[in-house]
N, C-alpha and C positions, 0 to 999 in steps of 0.2 A: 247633563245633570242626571238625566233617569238613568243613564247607565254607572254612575258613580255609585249612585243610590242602591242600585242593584247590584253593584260587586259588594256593598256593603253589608248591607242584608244577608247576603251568603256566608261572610267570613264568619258575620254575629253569629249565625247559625251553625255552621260547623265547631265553633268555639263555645257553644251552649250545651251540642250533645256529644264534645270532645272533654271538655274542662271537668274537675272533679273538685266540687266545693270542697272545702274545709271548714270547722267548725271550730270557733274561739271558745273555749270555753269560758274564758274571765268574761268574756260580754255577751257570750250563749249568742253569737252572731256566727253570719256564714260570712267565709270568703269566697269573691271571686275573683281571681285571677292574684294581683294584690292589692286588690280596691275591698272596702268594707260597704256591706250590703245592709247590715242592721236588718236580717229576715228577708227581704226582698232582692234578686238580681238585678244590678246595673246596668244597662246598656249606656255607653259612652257615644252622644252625637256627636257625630265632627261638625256639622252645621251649626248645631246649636252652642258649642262650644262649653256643654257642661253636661252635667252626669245627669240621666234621666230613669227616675224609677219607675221602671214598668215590671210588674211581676209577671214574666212569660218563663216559659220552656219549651225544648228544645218540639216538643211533639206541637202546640200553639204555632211554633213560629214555620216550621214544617209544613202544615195544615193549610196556614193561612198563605205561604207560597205555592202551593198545590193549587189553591183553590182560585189565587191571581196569575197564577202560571201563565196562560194564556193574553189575559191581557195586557199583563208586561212585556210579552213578546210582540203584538200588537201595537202598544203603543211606542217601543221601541222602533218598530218597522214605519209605522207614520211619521216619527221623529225625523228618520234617518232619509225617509220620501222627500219631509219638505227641507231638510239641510241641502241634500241632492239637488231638488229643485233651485232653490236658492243659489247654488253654487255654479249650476249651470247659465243663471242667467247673468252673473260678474263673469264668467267666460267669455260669456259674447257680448259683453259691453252694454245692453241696450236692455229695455225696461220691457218684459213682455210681462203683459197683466194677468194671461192667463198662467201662465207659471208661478208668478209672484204669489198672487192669492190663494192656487193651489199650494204652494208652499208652505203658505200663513196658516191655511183650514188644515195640513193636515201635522204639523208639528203642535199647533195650537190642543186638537183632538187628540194628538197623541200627550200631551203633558199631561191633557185632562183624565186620562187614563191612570198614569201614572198617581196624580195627587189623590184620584177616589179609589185607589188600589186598600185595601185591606191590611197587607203588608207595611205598606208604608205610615198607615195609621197605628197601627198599632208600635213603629221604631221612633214617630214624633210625636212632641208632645201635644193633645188637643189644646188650643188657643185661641183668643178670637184674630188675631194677623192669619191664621192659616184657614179659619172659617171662611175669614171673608175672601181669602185667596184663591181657595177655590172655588166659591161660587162667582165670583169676579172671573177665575176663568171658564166658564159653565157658559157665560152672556158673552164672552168675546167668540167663541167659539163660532156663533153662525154668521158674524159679521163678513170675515174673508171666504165667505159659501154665497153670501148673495152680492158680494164684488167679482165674483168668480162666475155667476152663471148669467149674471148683468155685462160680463166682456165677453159671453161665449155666447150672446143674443138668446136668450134662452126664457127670456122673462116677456118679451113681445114687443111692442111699442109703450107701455106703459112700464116698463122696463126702468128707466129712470126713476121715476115717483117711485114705484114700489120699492126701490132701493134706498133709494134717501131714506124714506117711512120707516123701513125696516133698521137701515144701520141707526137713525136717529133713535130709536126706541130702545136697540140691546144697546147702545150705549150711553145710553139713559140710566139703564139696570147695572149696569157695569159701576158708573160715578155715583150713584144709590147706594150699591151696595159698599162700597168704599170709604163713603160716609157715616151711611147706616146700617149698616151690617145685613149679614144674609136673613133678610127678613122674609119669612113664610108668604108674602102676597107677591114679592121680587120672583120667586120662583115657580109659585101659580101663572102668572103673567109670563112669564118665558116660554111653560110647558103650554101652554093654552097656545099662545103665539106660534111655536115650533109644531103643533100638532095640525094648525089653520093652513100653516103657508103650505106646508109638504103636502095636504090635503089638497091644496088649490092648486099647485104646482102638478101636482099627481093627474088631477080632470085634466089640468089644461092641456098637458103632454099628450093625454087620451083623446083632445079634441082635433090636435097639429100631426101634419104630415108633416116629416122634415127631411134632410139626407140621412147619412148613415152614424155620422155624429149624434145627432137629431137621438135617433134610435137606439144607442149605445148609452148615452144618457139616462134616456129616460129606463130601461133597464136598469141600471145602478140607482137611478132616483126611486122606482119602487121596490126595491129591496130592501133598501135602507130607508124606505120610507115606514115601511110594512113596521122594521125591526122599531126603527125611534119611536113608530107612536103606541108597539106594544111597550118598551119601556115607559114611556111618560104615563102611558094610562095607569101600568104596573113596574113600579121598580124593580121588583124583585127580578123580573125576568131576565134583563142583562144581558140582552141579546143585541144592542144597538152596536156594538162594535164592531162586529161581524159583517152588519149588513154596512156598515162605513168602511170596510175590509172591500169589500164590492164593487160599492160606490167610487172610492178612491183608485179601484182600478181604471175604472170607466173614464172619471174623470182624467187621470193621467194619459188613458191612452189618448182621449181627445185632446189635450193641451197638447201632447209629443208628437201627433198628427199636424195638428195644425199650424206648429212653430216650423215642422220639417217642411208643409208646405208654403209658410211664407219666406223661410228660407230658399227655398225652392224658385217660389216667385220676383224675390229680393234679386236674387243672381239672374233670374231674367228680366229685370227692370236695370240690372246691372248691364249687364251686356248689352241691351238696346240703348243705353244711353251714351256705351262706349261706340257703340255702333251711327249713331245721331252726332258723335262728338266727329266722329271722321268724316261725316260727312257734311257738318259746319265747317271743319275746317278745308275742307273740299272749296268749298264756294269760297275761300278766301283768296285772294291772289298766292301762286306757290312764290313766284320771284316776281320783282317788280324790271318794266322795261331798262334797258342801258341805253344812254344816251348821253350826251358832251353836255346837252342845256343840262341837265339836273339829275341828281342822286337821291332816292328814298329808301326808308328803311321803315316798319314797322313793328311793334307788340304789340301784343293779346294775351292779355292774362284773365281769364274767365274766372267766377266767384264759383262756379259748379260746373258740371262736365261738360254741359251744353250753356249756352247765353245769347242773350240780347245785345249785346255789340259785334257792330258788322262794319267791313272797312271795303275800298274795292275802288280798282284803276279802272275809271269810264271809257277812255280813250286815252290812244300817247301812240305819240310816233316820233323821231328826230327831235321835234323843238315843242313838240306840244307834250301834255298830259292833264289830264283831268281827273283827281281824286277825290272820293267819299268817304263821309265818316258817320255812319248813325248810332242811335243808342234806341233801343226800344226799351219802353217802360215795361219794370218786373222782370223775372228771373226766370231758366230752367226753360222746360222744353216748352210750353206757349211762346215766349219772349222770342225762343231761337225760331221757331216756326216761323213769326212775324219777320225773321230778319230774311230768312230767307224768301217772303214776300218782296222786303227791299230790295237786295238784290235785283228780280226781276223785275220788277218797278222801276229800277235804276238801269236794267238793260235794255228795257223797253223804250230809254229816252237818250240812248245814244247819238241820233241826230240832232239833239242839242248841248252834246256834250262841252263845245264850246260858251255856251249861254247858260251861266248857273241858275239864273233865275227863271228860266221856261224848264229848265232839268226838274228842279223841286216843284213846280207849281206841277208839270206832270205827274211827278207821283204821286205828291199829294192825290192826282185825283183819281189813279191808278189804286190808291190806298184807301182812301175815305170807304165806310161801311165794310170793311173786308178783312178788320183788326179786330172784333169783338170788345171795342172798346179799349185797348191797347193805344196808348200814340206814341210817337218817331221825332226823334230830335235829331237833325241832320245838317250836316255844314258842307259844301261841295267848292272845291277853289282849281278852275284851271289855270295852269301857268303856261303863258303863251312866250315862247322865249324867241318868238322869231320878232312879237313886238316888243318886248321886254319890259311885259303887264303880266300883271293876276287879274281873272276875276274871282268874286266871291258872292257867296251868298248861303245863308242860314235858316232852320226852321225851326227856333227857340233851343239853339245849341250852344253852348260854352265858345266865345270869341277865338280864332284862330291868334297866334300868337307870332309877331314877326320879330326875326333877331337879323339888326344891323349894325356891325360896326361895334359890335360890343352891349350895342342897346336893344332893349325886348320894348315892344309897343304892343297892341293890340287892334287887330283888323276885324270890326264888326258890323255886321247888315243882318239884321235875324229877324223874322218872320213868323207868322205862329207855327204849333208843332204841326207837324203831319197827320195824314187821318183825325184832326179835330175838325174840321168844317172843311166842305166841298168849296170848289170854285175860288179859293183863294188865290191870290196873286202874290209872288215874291219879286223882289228887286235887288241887286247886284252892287257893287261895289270896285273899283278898279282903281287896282295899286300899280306904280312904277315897279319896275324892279333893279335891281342893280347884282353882279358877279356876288357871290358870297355871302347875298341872303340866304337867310333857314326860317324855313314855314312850319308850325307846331298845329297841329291836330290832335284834339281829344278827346274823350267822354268826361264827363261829369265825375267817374268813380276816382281818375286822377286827384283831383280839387277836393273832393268831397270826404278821403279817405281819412279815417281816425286814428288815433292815437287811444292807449289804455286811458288816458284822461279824458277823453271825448271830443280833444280841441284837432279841428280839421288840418290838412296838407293845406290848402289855400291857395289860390291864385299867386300871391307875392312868395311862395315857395319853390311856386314851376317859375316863374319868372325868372327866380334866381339861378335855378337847375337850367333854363334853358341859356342864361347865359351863362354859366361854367362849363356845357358844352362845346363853346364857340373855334375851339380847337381841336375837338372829336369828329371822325367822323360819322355820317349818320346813323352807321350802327350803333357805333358805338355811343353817343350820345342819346339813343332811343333806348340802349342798355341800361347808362347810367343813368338816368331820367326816372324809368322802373324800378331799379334798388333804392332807389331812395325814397321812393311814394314807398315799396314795401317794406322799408327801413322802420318809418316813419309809424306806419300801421300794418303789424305783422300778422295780422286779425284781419284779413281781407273781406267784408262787405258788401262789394258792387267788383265791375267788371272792370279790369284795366286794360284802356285801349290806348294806342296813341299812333303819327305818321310824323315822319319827319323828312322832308323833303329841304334839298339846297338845289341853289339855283346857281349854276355856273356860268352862263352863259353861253351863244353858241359858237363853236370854234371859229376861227378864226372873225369873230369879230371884233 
């Protein structure tokens, strides 16, 4: 808008000391252009959409851009700071508050320039919509200055209140003025207010040691401290712009600092997380044993780079194996920390790899006081195919799922969760088996996953998925099993784990 307004201005101007009236005699009027003046010159607002009589020339309008010369280029250049800014942060997707508000303070500052310009008052008409329009932007102006220096810590611990206090008051004067126009106490109260806080702000900076932002700051704070509060005391001076010339360096260079280094730090919390995720998946089984009793296959779909579900073959030889499935409560890199607790917890109880229920009662105790409050939901089922039994056993984990014959059941013995209470005991469970069983293991994210409606995947849905696999095999039903929970809810939530194990049999028997 200031720069429309500004080519406008100029044209007006070269066509006031270019144009050569003519004078009507029948009406003793001037022309100008082919518009009728009736004694006075027209200028033509495009905004206002009608002819406005202001008696100027060409020396007036001259004069009066000389003498805003300056701070139309000023406020043009703040303009263009907080458009910049602005634009920079729809690049990178993400909400940085110190740009944004730098953005808001300095395009805001720079309109205000623009509207108390000399020039421009004298091309529009005085009115009370544009009175109050300018002093409405006069009180919006410090609001995004102490959102700005309230995200760049710069206000203390009391930081917060004083912000609130502050924005609640100039937009107080803002919805005042709005209503009731630019009244003489609205502006006493602004300039008093603006002359206090820069004052207070100015000791405090003199009281703190800070880094080198710290110090760059406060530099552009007393310059532009110095210049605003010789304006307020004296209008005439007109020096406040200048030192917000300063100021807005300062503060730029410290926003452009500190974005480049949390970019900086971003890509290094990036790459230790990619680095944390290789080596979760490190601790995973790579391939699961080959054997005549039984075939397994697993997924892992994590909600984030690293996670809290953890899966892992305790033992297996020939006719045995022994598999785990846990799920630690919460996400991201504590959650994975704990799993990889599990793990160890879980290798530590290898000699009862056979006995589910002395397996979990060990880690539990392996685990208790050692999660920070974190707990473990775990389900452990050996298949023993030389007797041709499971056992089982749970610690407040989602029921293992058996598919026979075409038919899904549910095999459950669950116990409380892990790391909740020491010295707990769990107890087992033991199933027949037969050739052409399939065993289902899973977490919670499975069952639990949404839909854009909010209505869950649900147990009767894996039921149904695990018997539609019945003629896949175990990959491939551990595939299809996955597309369809991610079908289901493409908005993933929690962590998708599962194992699916069949039981063959051992040869020749």
């Amino acid at each position: 808008m200031a720069v429309v307004i500004l080519l406008y201005i100029l044209r007006r101007s070269r066509e006031i000391v270019h144009e050569k009236p003519t004078v009507n005699s029948e009406q003793g009027g001037v022309l100008w252009g082919d518009r009728k003046c009736g004694g006075h010159r027209m200028l033509y607002h495009p905004f206002a959409m009608n002819l406005i009589d202001v008696p100027l020339t060409a020396t007036q309008v001259l004069r009066a851009f000389h003498h805003d010369e300056p701070y139309l280029i000023l406020g043009s250049a703040f303009t263009t700071v907080g458009v910049i800014a602005i634009g920079f942060c729809i690049m990178r997707r993400r909400f940085d508050p110190l740009l944004v508000w730098l953005a808001i303070f300095a395009h805001l500052y720079g309109q205000r320039l623009w509207m108390n310009s000399g020039l421009l008052r004298m091309t529009i008409p005085d009115s009370e919509f544009f009175r109050r329009l300018t002093a409405a932007t006069d009180y919006l102006v410090p609001i995004p200055a102490f959102l700005f220096f309230r995200a760049a810590g710069f206000l203390g611990r009391q930081g917060r209140k004083i912000t609130i206090a502050l924005v609640t008051l100039f937009s107080a004067l803002v919805t005042g003025t709005v209503f009731f126009g630019a009244l003489p106490v609205f502006r006493y109260i602004n300039n008093s207010v603006i002359v206090a806080a820069i004052a207070a702000m100015m000791v405090m900076m003199l009281r703190r040691s800070g880094d080198r932002d710290f110090a760059v700051i406060r530099i552009g704070l007393f310059i532009f401290g110095a210049f605003a509060i010789l304006d307020n005391l004296e209008r005439s001076f007109n020096v406040e712009p200048y030192g917000f010339a300063v100021l807005l360096v300062c503060l730029g260079y410290v926003a452009a600092r500190r974005t480049l280094k949390r970019e900086e730090e971003y890509g290094e919390i990036q790459r230790e997380l990619e680095l944390a995720s290789r080596i979760q998946l490190s601790l995973l089984p790579g391939t699961f044993p080959s054997s005549d009793a039984f075939r397994i296959a697993a997924r892992y779909v994590p909600v984030k780079s690293v996670a809290g579900d953890f899966y892992d073959v305790i033992a297996a030889d020939a006719g045995h194996v022994g598999l785990l499935i846990a799920d630690v409560s919460g996400h991201g890199v504590p959650a994975a920390l704990i799993a990889s607790m599990v793990k160890m917890a879980a290798v530590s109880q290898r000699d009862n790899a056979a006995h589910p229920a002395q397996l979990l009662s060990g880690m539990n105790r392996a685990l208790c006081g050692n999660t920070q409050g974190q707990y473990v939901t775990a389900a452990y089922v050996f298949v023993d195919g030389e007797n041709k039994e499971l056992r089982y056993a749970a610690a407040g984990h989602p029921s293992m799922m058996h598919l026979r014959n075409g038919t899904v059941s549910e095999i459950a013995e669950n116990g409380l969760l892990l790391a909740a209470v020491d010295g707990i005991t769990y107890t087992e469970i033991a199933v027949a088996l037969e050739p052409g069983d399939r065993l289902l293991l899973y977490t919670d994210g499975m069952v639990e996953a949404r839909n854009a409606a909010g209505a869950m995947f649900g147990e009767a849905a894996l039921f149904a998925a695990l018997e539609k696999s019945a003629g896949l095999a175990p990959d491939e039903a551990a595939e299809r099993i996955i597309a369809l929970v991610q079908q289901w809810a493409p908005s993933q939530d929690d962590d998708l784990t599962l194992l699916v194990c069949d039981y063959a049999g051992l040869w020749g028997s």
